[in-house]
N, C-alpha and C positions, 0 to 999 in steps of 0.2 A: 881064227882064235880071237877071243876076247878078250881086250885088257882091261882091268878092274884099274880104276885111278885110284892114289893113295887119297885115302880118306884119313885129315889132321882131328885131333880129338878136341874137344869143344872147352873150352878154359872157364873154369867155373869157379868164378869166388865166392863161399860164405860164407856172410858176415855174421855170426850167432855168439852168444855167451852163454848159451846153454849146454852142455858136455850130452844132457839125453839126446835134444835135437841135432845136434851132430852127428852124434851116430846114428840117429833112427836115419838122418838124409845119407850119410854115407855107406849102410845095408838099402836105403831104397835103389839106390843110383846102381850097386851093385847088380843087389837083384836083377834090375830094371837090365843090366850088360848095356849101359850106354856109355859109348866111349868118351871118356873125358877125363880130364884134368881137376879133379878137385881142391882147390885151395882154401882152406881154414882160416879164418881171423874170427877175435874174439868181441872187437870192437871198433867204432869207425878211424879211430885214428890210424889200429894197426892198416886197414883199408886202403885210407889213402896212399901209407906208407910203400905199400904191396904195388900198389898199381903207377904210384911213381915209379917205382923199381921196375916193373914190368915193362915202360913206356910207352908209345904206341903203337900197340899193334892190332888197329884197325879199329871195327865198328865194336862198340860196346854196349850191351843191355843192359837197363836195370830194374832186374824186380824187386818186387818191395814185399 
């Protein structure tokens, strides 16, 4: 028998002010059925605020 390992969902913060781009990324990501965490801010303060809150948990990307 094969055991599948739990696969954790990918934490995604976006940092956007725009309500379309939000949503258009939140129906792609959908569509897309890519497992993840999507997290909303509107601007970098809230950002920083979020990811202190979050502390470290591990490597972090950032796209621009």
């Amino acid at each position: 028998m094969t055991t599948i390992p739990h696969i954790k969902p990918l934490e995604i913060l976006l940092v956007e002010d725009s309500p379309v781009d939000i949503r258009m990324t939140q129906e792609a990501f959908k569509e897309a059925k890519l497992l993840s965490n999507l997290n909303v801010v509107t601007d970098g303060a809230a950002a920083v605020e979020f990811l202190r809150k979050k502390g470290n948990t591990g490597r972090r990307r950032v796209l621009t």
